[in-house]
C-alpha positions as CSV (number, residue, x, y, z in Angstrom):
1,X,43.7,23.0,11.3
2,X,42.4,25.3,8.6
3,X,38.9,27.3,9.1
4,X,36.5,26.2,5.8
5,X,33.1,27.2,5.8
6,X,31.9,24.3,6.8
7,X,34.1,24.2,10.2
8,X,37.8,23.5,10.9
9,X,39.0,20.7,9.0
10,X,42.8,19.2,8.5
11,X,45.3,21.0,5.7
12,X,44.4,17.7,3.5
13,X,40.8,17.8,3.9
14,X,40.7,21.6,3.4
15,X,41.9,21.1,-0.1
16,X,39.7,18.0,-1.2
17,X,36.5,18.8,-3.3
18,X,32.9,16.7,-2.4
19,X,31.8,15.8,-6.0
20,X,28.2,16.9,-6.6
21,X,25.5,14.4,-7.0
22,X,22.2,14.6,-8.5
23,X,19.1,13.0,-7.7
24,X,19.4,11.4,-11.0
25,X,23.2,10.8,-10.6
26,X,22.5,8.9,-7.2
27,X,19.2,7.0,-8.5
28,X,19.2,3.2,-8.3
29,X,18.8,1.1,-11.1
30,X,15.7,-0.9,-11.7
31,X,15.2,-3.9,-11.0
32,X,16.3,-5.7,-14.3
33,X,16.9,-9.5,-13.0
34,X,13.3,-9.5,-11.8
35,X,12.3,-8.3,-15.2
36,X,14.7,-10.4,-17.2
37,X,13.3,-13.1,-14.7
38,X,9.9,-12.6,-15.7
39,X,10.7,-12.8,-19.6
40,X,12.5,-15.4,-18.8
41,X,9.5,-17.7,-17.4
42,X,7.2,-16.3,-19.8
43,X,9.8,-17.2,-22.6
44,X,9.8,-20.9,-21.6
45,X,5.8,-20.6,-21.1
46,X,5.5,-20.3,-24.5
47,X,7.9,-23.0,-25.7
48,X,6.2,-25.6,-23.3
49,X,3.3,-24.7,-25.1
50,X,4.2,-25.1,-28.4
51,X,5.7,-28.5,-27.5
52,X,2.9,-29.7,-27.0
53,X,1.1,-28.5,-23.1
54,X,-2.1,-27.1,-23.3
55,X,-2.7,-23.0,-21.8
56,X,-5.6,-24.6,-19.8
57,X,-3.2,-26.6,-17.5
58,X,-2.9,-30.7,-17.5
59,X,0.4,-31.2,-18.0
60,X,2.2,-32.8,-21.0
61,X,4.1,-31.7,-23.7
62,X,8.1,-32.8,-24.6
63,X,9.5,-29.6,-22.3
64,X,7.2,-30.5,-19.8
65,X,7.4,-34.2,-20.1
66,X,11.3,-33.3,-19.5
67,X,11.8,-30.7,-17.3
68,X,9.4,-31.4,-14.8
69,X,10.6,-32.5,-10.7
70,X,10.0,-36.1,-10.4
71,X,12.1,-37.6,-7.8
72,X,12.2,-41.6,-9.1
73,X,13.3,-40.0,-12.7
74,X,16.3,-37.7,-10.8
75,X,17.5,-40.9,-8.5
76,X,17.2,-43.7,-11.8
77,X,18.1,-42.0,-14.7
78,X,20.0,-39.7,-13.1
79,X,18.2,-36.1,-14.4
80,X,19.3,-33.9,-12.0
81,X,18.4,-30.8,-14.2
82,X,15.1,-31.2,-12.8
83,X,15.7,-29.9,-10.1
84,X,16.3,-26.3,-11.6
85,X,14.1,-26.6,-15.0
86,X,11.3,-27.1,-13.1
87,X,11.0,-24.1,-11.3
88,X,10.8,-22.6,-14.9
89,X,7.7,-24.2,-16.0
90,X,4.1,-24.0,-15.4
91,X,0.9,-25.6,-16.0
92,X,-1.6,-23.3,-17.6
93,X,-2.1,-19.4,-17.9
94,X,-3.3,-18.9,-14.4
95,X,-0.2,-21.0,-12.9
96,X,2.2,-18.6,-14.6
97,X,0.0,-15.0,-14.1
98,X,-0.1,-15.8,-10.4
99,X,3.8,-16.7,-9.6
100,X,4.3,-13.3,-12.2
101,X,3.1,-11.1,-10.2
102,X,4.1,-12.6,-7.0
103,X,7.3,-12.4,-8.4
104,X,6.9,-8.9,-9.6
105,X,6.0,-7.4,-6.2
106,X,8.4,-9.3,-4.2
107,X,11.3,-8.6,-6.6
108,X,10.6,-4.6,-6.9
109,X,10.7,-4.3,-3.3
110,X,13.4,-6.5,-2.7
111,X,16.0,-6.3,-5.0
112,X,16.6,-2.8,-4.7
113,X,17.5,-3.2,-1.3
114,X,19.7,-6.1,-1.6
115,X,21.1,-5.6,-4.9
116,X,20.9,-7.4,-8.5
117,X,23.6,-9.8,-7.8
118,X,22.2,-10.8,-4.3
119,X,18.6,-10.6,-5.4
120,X,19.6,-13.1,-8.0
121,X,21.2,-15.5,-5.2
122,X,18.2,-15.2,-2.9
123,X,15.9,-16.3,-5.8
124,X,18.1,-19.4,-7.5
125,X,19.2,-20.8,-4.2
126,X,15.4,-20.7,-3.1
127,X,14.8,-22.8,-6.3
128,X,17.2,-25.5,-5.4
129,X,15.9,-25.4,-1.6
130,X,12.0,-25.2,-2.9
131,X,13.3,-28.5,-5.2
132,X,14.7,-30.2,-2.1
133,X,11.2,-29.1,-0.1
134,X,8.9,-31.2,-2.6
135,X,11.5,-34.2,-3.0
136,X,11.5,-34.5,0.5
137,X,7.2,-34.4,1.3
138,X,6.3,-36.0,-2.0
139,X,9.1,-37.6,-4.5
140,X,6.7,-39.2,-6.3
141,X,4.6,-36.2,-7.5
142,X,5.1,-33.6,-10.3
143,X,6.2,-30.4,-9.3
144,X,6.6,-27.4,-11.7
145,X,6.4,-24.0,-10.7
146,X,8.4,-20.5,-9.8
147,X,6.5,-19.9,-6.8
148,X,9.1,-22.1,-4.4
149,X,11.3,-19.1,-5.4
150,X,8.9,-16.7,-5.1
151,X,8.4,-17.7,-2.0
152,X,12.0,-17.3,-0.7
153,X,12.2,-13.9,-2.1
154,X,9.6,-13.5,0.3
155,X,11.4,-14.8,2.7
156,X,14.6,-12.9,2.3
157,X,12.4,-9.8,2.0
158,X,11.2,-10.6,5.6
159,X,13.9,-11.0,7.0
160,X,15.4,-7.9,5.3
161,X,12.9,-5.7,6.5
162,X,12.8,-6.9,10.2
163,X,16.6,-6.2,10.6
164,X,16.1,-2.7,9.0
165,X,13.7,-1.8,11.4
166,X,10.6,-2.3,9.1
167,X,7.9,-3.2,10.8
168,X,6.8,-7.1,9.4
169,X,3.2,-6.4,10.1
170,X,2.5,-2.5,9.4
171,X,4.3,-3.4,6.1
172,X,1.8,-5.8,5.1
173,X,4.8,-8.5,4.6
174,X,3.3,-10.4,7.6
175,X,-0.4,-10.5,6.4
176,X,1.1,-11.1,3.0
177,X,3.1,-14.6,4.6
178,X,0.0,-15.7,6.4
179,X,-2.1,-15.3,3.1
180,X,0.2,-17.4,1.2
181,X,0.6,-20.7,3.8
182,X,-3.1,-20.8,4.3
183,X,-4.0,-20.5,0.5
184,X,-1.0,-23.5,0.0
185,X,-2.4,-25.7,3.3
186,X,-6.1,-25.5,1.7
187,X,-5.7,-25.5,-1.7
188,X,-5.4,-29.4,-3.3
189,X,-2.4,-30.2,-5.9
190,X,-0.1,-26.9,-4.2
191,X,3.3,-28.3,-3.2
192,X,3.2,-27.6,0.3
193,X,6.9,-28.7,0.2
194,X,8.2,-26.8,-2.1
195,X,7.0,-23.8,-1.0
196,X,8.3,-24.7,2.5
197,X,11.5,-25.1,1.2
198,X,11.9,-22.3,-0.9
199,X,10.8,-19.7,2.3
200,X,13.2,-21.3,4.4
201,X,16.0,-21.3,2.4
202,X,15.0,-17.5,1.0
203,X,15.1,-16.4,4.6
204,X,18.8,-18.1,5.4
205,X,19.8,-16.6,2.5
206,X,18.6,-12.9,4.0
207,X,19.4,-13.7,7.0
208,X,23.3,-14.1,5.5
209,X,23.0,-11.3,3.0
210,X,21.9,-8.8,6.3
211,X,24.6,-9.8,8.7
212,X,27.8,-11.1,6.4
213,X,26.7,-8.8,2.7
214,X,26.1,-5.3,4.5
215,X,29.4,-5.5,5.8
216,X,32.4,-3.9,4.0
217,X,34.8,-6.7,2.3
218,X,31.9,-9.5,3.1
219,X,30.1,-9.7,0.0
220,X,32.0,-12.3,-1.5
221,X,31.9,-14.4,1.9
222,X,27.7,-14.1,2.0
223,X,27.2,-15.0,-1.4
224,X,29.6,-17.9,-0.8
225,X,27.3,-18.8,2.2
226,X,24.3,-18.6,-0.1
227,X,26.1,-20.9,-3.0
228,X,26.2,-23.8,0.2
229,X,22.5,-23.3,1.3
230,X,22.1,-24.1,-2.2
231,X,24.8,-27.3,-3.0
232,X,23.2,-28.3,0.5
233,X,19.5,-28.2,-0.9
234,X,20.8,-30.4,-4.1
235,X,22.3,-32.8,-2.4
236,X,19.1,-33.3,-0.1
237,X,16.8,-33.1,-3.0
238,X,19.0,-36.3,-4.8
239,X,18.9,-38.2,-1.1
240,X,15.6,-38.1,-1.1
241,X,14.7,-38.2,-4.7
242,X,14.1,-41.9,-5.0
243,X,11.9,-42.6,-1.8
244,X,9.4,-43.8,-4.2
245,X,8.5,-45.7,-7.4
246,X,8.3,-44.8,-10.8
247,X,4.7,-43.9,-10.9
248,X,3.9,-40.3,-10.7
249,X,1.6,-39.7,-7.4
250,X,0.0,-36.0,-8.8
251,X,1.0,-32.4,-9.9
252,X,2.4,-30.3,-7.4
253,X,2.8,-26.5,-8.0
């Protein structure tokens, strides 16, 4: 053993250098997939808009008219990309400011901790679940909306914060949850299914990020189990797509 000032280390270890770090060497990236989400929505926004759907809300509008979830449209005609254009659409200027700034809050806090790539996951899979969610209480309504995704980001950040020690409550996550089913139980034309599904499938996909993606060598294998609560969430949404007629039964959001 050889004497170093910072105690008796190993020969090897005695001649090995710690590379400095600064604060701004060591500082985390922002959280660019939540911003680049944002634009995203904001981007399509605009283009439903100019095809034709009014900033008031009502529906309408080729990119609305085509992107929408309506379940008898995915199980006839067999237009499956519903199920994931529709969580990029909304109906009116209050629709999307709301799920922007749910998103914005969520995403800051929780894709730092989880990272870009997860963060990214947690939000697309809860998409596909939130898609699933609607299909499955109402196929035969309209369902646009981000806030099935939103609402497993919430989720994920949840169950995130629990399993770090983060008190649910103290945190305001709890309080924040409560808010958000009551306003979606009491509140007519929200898709109580679609948010349902997208918080459940947000929270699996935590869940799985916290005990298989925090784990050295396990990244790949978490994300993997993500991807399935995902193909899983499809193939329910297209099972239950065509419960119903052809006649649209409402707007969900």
């Amino acid at each position: 053993m050889t004497p170093t000032p910072v105690g008796m280390r190993c020969p090897e270890c005695a001649r090995d250098r710690t590379k400095v770090k600064t604060i701004r060497s060591t500082r985390v990236s922002g959280p660019f997939v939540t911003q680049a989400l944002i634009t995203i929505n904001v981007i399509v926004f605009l283009a439903e808009t100019a095809a034709g759907a009014p900033l008031g809300g009502g529906g309408g509008g080729y990119i609305f008219n085509h992107g929408a979830l309506f379940g008898p449209l995915i199980a006839h005609n067999d237009e499956y990309w519903r199920l994931f254009t529709s969580g990029f659409l909304h109906d009116g200027v209050i629709h999307i400011l709301f799920n922007m700034l749910f998103l914005y809050f969520i995403g800051i806090m929780l894709e730092p901790a989880i990272g870009h790539w997860n963060f990214l996951v947690v939000y697309m899979v809860s998409l596909l679940g939130g898609s699933f969610g609607a299909l499955l209480l109402q196929p035969d309504a309209v369902t646009i909306g981000a806030s099935a995704a939103c609402f497993g980001a919430l989720g994920a950040l949840i169950v995130v914060a629990y399993y770090r020690g983060i008190s649910i409550w103290q945190s305001g996550l709890g309080i924040t949850l409560v808010i958000n089913i009551v306003f979606s139980l009491s509140v007519s034309g929200i898709s109580i299914g679609g948010h349902l599904g997208g918080l459940v499938a947000g929270a699996i996909c935590g869940f799985v990020i916290v005990q298989l993606g925090e784990r050295r060598g396990m990244q790949g294998a978490a994300i993997a189990c993500c991807v399935l609560v995902g193909v899983a969430s499809v193939v329910g949404a297209v099972a239950v797509a065509g419960s119903h007629g052809l006649a649209p039964g409402g707007v969900g959001f």
